[in-house]
C-alpha positions in Angstrom: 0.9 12.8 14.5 -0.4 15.1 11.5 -3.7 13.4 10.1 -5.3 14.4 6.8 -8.1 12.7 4.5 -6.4 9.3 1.8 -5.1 3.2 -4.5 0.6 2.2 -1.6 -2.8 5.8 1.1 -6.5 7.0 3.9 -9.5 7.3 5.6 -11.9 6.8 2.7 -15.9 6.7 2.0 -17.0 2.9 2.0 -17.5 2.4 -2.1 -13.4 3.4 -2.5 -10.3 1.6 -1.4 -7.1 3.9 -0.7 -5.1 4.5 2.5 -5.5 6.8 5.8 -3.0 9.6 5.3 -2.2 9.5 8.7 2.0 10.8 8.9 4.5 9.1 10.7 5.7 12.5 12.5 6.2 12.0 16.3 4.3 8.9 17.0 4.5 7.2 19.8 3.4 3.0 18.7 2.8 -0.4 21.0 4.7 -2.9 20.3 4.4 -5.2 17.2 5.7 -8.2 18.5 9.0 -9.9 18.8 11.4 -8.0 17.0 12.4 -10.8 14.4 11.1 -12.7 11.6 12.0 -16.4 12.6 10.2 -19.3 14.0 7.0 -18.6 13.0 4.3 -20.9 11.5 2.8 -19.7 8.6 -1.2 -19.4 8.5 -3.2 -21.8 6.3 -4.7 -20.0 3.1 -6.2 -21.2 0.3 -8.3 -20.6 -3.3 -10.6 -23.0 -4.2 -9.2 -25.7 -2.1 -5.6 -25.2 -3.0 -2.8 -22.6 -2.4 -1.8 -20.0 -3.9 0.6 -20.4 -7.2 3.7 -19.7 -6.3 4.6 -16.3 -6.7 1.4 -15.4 -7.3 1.4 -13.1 -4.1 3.9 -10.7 -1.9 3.6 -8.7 0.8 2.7 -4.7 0.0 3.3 -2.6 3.3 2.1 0.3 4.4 4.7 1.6 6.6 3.9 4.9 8.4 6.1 4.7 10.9 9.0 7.1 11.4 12.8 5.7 10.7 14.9 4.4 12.5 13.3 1.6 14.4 13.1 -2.0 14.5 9.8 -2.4 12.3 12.0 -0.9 9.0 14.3 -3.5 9.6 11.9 -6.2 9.8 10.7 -4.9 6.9 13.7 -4.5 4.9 14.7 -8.3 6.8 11.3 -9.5 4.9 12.1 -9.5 1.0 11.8 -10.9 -1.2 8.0 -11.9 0.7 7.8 -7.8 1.2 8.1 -6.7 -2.3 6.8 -3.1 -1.9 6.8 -0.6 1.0 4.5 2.9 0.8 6.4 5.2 2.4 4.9 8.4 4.0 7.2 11.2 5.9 4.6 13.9 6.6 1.2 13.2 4.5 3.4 13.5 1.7 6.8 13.9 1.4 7.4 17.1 3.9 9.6 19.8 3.4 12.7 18.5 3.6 15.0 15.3 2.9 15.1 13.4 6.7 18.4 11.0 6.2 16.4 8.5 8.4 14.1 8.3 4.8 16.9 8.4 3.2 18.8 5.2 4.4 15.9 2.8 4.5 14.5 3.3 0.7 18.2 2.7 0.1 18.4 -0.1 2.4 15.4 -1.4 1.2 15.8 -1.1 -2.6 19.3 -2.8 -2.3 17.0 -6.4 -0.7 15.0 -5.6 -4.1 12.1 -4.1 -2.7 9.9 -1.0 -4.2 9.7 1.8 -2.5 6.9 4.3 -3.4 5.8 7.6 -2.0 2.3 8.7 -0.8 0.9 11.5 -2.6 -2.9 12.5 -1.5 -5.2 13.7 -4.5 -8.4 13.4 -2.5 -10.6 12.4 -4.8 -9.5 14.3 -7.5 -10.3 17.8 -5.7 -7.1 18.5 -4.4 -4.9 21.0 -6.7 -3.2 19.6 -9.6 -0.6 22.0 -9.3 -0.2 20.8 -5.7 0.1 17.0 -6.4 2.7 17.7 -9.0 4.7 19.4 -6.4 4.6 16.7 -3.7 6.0 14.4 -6.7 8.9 16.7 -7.9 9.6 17.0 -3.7 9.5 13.5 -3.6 12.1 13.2 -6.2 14.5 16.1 -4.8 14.7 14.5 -1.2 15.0 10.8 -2.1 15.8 8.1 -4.7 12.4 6.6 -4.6 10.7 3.9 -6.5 7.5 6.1 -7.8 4.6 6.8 -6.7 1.2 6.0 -5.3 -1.4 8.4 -6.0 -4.3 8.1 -2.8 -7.6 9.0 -2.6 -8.6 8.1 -6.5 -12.1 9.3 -8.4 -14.6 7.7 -7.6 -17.3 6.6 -10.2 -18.6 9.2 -11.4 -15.9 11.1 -11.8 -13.5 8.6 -14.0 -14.2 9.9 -17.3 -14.1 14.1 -16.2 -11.0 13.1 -14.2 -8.6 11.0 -16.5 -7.3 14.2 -18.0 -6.1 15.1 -15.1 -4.4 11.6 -13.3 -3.0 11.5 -16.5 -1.1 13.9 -16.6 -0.2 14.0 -13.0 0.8 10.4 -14.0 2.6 12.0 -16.8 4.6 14.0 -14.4 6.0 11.6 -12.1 7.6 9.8 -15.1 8.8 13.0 -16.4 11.0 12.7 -13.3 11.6 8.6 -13.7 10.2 6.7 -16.8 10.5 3.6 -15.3 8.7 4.6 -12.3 6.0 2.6 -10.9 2.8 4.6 -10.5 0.0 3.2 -7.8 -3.8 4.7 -7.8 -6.2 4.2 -4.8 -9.4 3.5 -6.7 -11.4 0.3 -7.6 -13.3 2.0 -10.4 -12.0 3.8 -13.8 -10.8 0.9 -16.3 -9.1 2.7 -18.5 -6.8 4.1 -15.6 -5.0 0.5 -15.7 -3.4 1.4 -19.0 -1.6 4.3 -17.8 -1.0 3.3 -13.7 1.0 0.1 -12.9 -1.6 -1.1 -10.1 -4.7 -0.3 -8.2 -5.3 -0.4 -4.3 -8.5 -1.5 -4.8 -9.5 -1.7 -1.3 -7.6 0.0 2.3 -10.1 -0.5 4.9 -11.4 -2.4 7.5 -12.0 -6.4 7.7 -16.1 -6.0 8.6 -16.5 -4.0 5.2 -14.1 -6.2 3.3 -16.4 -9.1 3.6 -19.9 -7.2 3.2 -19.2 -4.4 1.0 -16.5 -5.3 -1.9 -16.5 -7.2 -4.6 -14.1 -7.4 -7.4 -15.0 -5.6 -9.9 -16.6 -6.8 -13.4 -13.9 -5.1 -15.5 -11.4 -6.7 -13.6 -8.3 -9.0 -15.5 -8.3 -12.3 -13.9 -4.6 -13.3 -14.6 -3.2 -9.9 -13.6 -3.0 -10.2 -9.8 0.4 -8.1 -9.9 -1.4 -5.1 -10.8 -3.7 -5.0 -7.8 -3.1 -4.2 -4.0 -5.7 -5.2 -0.7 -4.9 -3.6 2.5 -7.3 -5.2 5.0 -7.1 -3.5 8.7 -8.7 -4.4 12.0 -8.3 -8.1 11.1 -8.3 -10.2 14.2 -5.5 -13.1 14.4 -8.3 -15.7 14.4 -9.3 -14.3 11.1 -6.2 -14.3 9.5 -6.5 -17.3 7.3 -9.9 -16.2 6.0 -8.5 -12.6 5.1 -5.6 -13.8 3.5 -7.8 -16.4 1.3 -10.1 -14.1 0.7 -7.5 -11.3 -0.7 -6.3 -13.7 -3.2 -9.4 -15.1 -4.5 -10.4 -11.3 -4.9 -7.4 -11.1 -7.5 -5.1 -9.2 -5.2 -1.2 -10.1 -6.0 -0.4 -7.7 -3.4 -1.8 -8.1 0.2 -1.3 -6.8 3.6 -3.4 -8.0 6.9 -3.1 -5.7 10.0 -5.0 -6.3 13.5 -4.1 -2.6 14.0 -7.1 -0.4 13.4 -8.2 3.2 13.6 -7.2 6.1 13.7 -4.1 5.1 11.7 -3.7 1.3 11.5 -0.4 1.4 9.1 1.2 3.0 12.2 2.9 -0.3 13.5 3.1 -3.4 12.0 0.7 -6.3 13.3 0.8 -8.2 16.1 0.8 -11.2 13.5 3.7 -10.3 11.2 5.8 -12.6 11.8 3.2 -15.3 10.6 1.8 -13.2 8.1 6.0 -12.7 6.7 6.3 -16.7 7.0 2.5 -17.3 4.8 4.0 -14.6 2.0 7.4 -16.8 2.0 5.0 -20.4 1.9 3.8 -19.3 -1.5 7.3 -17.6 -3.3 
């Protein structure tokens, strides 16, 4: 497994949510459970005493696991409750199209789910020039969905920086103009009016409940446009991170007991529950 530094991706300083950039090359994962999505009881969330609106909320994965295997097709089994997937070959999209990628996004986008691939800008100090070529290899290998740019600016750097995600932003639609475009940050405002959504937060449960907060700026009747990935999430605290996602705005949401190094590696020992709580609330 190839690890480097990561709003669909990872390992990211406490103040920023984004995802581990951990690739699925090679990997070697326990078992996620039974291998279907049937017969499970959904667990109990709520906002203010009530549940979710319907549809309101769907599953966002982050899937870093290698195709074929059994959790794609629990995935791809999962829509229209799994409405997007962040996909992530090699840190990025390698060097070359694998068919395996191939087949699921089109698997995947035929049950009406978006796929998006990971592109790391850590932080905003990686090369431009070398984020603009992950995205046009992105969009030679595969028929993707668009993309999610990980490892957003932090702060201080939104205003020096917007020049920049712009036009990176600018370039994937260059390639798709209806491409949906994803940013791993929790900060820069303005960045909403040119991205599609925000993964505000991709760490672990302990810092999701002490250190974030939704931010002041935030719309309150835009939960589509914002994405939670809480890891290291216990099955008796299931409920309570679910809730909690949703009453922090999040319209997309994905729970994992998996933790570090890589904890989007396999799906959760919980999915099937967690698939059946996303379906409750369609």
């Amino acid at each position: 497994m190839r690890v480097e530094r990561l709003f669909i991706v990872l390992v990211l300083p406490a103040a920023v949510g984004g995802i581990a950039s951990c690739s699925s090359e090679n990997q070697q994962q326990p078992d996620a459970g039974p291998g279907n999505n049937v017969d499970a009881q959904p667990f109990d969330i709520s906002v203010d005493g009530a549940p979710p609106r319907p549809g309101t909320v769907k599953m966002a994965v982050p899937a870093y696991f290698d195709p074929p295997s059994p959790e794609w097709q629990r995935l791809i089994a999962g829509a229209p409750a799994v409405g997007m997937i962040v996909f992530n070959p090699e840190s990025g999209p390698g060097t070359a199209a694998d068919p395996a990628y191939t087949k699921v996004i089109a698997d995947a986008q035929a049950a009406g789910i978006v796929m998006v691939g990971y592109v790391a800008t850590s932080y905003g100090a990686r090369p431009e020039a070398d984020v603009i070529a992950d995205i046009n290899r992105y969009y030679d290998f595969y028929t993707l969905s668009g993309i999610y740019f990980a490892e957003g600016p932090m702060d201080s750097d939104c205003t020096a920086m917007e020049p920049m995600y712009h036009r990176m932003s600018d370039a994937v639609r260059a390639r798709d103009a209806q491409a949906y475009l994803a940013v791993g940050t929790r900060f820069c405002p303005t960045y909403i009016t040119f991205f599609d959504m925000m993964v505000q937060f991709a760490r672990d449960w302990n810092e999701y409940q002490t250190d974030y907060a939704p931010p002041s700026w935030m719309p309150a009747n835009s939960p589509q446009r914002f994405v939670h990935f809480v890891h290291s999430v216990p099955p008796s605290d299931a409920s309570a991170a679910l809730s909690r996602a949703v009453a922090n705005g999040a319209g997309w949401v994905f729970i994992t007991d998996q933790g570090a190094p890589n904890p989007w590696a396999v799906l959760p020992s919980y999915f099937n529950e967690e698939l059946a709580t996303m379906r409750s609330v369609e």
